[in-house]
MARRO-48262 format. One record per residue (C-alpha): chain; x, y, z; residue number from 1; residue in three letters. Coordinates in Angstrom, 1 decimal. Layout:
BEGIN
A:X:Y:Z:NUM:ALA
...
END
This chain:
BEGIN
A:-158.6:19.1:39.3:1:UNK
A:-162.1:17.0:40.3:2:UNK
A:-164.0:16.6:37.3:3:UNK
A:-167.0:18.7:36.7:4:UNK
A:-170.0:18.3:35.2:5:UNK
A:-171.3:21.1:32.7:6:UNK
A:-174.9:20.8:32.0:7:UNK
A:-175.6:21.3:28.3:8:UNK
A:-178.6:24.2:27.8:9:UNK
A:-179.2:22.8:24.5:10:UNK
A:-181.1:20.2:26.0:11:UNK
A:-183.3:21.6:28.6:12:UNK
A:-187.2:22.6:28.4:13:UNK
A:-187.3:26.0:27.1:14:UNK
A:-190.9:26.5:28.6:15:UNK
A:-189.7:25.7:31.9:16:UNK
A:-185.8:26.6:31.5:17:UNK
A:-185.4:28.0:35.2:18:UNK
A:-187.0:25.0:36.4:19:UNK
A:-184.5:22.7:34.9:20:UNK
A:-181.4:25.3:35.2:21:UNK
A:-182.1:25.3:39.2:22:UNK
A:-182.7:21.5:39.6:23:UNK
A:-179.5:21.1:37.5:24:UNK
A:-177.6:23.3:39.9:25:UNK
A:-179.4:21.8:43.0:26:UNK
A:-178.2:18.3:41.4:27:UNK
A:-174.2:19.5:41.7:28:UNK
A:-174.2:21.3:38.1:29:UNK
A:-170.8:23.3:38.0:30:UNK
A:-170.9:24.8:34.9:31:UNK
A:-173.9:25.4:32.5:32:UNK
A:-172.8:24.9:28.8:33:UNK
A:-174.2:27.1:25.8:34:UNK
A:-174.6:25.6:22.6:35:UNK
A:-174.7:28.7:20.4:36:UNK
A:-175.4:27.8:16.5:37:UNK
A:-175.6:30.0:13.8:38:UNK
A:-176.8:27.9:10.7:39:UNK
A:-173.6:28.5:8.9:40:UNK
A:-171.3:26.9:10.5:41:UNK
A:-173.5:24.2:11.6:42:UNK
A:-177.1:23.3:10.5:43:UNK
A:-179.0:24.7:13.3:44:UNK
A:-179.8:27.5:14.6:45:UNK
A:-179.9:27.8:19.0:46:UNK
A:-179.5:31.0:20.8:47:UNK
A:-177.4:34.0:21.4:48:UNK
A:-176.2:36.2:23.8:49:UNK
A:-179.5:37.0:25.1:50:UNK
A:-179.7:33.1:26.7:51:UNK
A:-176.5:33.9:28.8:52:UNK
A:-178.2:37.4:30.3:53:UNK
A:-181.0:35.2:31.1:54:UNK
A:-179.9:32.3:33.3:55:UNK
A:-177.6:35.3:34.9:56:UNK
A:-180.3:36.4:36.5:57:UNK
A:-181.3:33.0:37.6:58:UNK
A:-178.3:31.1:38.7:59:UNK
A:-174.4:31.9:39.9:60:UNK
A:-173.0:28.8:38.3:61:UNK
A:-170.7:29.7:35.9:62:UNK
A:-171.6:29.9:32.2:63:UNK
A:-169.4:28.8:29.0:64:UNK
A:-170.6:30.0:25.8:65:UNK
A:-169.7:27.6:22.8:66:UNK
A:-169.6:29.2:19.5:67:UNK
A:-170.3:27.1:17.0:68:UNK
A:-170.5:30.4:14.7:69:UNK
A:-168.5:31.2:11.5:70:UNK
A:-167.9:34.6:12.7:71:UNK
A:-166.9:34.4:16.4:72:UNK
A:-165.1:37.9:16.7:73:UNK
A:-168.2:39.5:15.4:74:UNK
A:-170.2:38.4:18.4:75:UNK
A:-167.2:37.8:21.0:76:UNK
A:-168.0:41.4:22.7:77:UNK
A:-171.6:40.6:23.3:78:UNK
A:-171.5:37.2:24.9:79:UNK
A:-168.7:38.9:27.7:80:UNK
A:-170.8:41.2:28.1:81:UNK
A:-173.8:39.5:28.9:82:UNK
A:-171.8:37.5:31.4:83:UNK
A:-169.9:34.4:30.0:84:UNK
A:-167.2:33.5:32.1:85:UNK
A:-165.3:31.3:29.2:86:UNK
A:-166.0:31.9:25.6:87:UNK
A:-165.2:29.1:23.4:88:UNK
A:-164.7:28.9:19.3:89:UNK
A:-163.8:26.5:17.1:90:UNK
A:-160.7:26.6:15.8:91:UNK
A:-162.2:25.6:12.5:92:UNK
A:-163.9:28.7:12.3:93:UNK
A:-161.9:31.3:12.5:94:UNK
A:-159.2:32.7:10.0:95:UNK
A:-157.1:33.5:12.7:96:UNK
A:-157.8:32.3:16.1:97:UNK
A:-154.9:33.6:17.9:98:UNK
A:-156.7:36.8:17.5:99:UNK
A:-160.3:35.6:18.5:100:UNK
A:-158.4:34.2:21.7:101:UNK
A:-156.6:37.4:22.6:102:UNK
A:-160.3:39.7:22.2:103:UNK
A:-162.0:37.2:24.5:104:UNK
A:-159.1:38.2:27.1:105:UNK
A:-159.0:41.7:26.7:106:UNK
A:-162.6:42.0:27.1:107:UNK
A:-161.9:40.0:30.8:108:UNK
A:-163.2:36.5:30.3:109:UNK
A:-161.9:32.9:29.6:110:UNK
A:-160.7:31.6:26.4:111:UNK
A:-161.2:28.1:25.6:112:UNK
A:-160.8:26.1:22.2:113:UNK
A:-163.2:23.5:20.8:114:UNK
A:-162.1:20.9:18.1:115:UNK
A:-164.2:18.7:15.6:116:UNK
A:-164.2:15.0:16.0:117:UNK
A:-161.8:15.0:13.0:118:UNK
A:-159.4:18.1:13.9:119:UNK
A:-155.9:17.0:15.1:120:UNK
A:-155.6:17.7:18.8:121:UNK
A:-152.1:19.1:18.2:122:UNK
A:-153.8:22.5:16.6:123:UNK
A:-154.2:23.6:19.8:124:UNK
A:-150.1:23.7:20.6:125:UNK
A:-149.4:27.3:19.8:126:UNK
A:-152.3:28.5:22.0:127:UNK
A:-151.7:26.6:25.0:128:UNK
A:-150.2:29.4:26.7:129:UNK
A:-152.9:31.4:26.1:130:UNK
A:-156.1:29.5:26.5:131:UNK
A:-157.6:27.5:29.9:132:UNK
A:-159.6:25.3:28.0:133:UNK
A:-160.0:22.7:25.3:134:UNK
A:-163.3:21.2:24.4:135:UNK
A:-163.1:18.2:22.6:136:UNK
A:-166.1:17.3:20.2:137:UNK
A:-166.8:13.8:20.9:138:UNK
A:-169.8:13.9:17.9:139:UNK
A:-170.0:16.3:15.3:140:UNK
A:-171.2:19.6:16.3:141:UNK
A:-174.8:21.1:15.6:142:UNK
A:-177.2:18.3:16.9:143:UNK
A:-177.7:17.5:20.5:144:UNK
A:-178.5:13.7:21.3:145:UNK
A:-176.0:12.2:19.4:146:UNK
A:-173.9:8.9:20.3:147:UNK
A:-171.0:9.7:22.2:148:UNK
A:-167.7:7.9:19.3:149:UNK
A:-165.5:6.0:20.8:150:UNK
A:-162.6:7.4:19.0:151:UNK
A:-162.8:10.2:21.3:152:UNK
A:-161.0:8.3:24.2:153:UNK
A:-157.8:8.3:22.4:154:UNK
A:-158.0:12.0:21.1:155:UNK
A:-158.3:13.5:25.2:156:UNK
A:-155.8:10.7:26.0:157:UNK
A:-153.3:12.4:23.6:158:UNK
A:-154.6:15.9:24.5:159:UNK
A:-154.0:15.1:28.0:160:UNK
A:-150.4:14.0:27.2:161:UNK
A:-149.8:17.3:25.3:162:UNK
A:-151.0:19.2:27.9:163:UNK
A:-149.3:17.7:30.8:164:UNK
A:-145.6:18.2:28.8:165:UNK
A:-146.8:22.1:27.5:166:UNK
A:-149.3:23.6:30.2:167:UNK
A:-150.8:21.0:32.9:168:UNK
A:-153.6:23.8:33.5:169:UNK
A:-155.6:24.1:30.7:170:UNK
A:-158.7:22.1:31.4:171:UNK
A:-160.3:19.5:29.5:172:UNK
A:-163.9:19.5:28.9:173:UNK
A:-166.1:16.9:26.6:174:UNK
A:-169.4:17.5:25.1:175:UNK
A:-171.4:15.1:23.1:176:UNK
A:-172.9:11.6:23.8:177:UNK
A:-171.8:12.2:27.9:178:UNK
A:-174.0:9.3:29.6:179:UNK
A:-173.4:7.3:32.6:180:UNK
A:-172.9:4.2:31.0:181:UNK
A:-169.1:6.1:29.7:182:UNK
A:-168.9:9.1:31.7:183:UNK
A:-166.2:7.0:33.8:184:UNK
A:-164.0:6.3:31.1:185:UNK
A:-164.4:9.6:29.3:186:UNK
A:-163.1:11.2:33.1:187:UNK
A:-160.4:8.6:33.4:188:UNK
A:-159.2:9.6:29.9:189:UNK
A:-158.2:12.7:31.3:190:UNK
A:-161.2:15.0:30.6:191:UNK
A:-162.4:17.1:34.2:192:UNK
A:-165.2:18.8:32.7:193:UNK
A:-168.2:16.6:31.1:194:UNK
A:-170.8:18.3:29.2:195:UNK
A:-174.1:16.2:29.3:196:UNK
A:-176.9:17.2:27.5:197:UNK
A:-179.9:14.6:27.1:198:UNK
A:-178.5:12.7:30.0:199:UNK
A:-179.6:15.3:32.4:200:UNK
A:-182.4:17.3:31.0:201:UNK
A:-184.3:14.7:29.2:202:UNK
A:-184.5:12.7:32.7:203:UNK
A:-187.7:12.3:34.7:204:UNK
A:-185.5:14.1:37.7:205:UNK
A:-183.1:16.8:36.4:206:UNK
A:-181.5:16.7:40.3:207:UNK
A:-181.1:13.0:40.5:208:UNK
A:-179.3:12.3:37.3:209:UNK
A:-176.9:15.0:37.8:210:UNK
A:-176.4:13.7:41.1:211:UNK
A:-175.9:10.1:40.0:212:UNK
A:-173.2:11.5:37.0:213:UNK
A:-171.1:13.3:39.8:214:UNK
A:-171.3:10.2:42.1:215:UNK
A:-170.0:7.7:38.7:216:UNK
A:-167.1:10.3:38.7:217:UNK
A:-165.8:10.8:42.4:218:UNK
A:-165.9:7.3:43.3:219:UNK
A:-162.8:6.9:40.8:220:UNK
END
C-alpha cells in the first residue's frame, strides 16, 4: 500500500477547525486522526463523539477515532455511529480486547489496535485475523507535540515482520513526533499510514506542509 498521511485533529485551531480540516484535505490529507482522551487513562481530556459528527458534515476523508479511554466498549457504539470508519483502542485498556474488537465489527466499522511505546508488539498476534490496523505509539500517549523516540523504528520494523508472516493486510499507522525531518524513515520502516499532528496544523500553510509530507514519502 502507498503510505498515507493521517492528519492529527488534536492539533488543529479549534476556532477555525473547518478551515484547517479542508486545507488539510486540499493538501492530500487521507485520513483525519481523532485523539479522543478521557483523563483516566491519560492526563487530558480532548473530545468525543460529537467531534467525528462534526467534520462529517464537513469533509469525506475518512475518520479514525483513537481511544485513548479506559472504558472503550462503553463508548464504542457512539463513535460508529457518528461516522468513524476505524475505531481504535489500546490494548492496555481494556480487560478483554478481543471483545472490544469484535463490537467495533458488528456495529460495521474498522477495528484497529494502538500500543504504548513500551507494549510488546507481539500482543497484537492473536488479533491479527481480526483487526486492519495497528497504531504504534511512537511517544507516550495523551500530549500532542511530543518528540518523535527513536526506538520506535525498530518496534514497526518487527511489527512489519510479524505481519508480513501472519496477515500482510493489516496496516500500519504511526502517531506521535511525525515531522519531515523522519517521516522517510518512519515510512521506510514499514509504517503506510503517518499521523502528523503539529507538523501540519501548527504550519503557517496547513496545504503546503501536507503537501511537502506526501512528496518526502512518494519519492521513495
Amino acid at each position: 500500500m502507498k503510505p498515507l498521511i493521517s492528519p492529527s485533529v488534536l492539533s488543529a485551531n479549534f476556532a477555525r477547525l473547518q478551515e484547517d480540516i479542508r486545507a488539510a484535505e486540499k493538501g492530500g490529507g487521507e485520513r483525519f486522526h481523532l485523539d479522543v482522551m478521557d483523563g483516566h487513562f491519560v492526563p487530558n481530556i480532548s473530545f468525543g463523539p460529537m467531534i467525528v459528527r462534526t467534520m462529517k458534515k464537513v469533509t469525506n476523508v475518512p475518520l479514525d477515532a483513537h481511544l485513548m479511554i479506559s472504558d472503550p466498549d462503553k463508548y464504542i457504539p457512539e463513535f460508529v455511529d457518528a461516522g468513524a470508519e476505524f475505531v481504535i483502542p489500546h490494548i492496555e485498556a481494556s480487560y478483554d480486547v478481543y471483545r472490544s474488537v469484535q463490537l467495533i465489527i458488528e456495529l460495521g466499522a474498522k477495528a484497529g489496535i494502538a500500543l504504548n511505546p513500551g507494549t510488546p508488539v507481539e500482543w497484537v498476534e492473536p488479533l491479527l485475523d481480526k483487526i486492519d490496523l495497528v497504531l504504534i505509539m511512537s511517544v507516550c500517549p495523551g500530549f500532542g507535540g511530543q518528540k518523535f523516540q527513536p526506538q520506535s523504528l525498530k518496534r514497526i520494523k518487527a511489527l512489519r515482520s510479524l505481519l508480513d508472516k501472519a496477515n500482510p493486510g493489516v496496516h500500519i499507522a504511526v502517531d506521535g513526533g511525525v515531522k519531515k525531518e523522519n517521516i522517510v524513515e518512519i515510512s521506510a520502516s514499514g509504517a503506510d499510514i503517518l499521523v502528523a499532528g503539529s507538523a501540519i496544523f501548527e504550519a503557517q500553510d496547513i496545504e503546503k506542509a501536507v503537501r511537502e509530507l506526501k512528496r518526502l514519502i512518494d519519492k521513495q
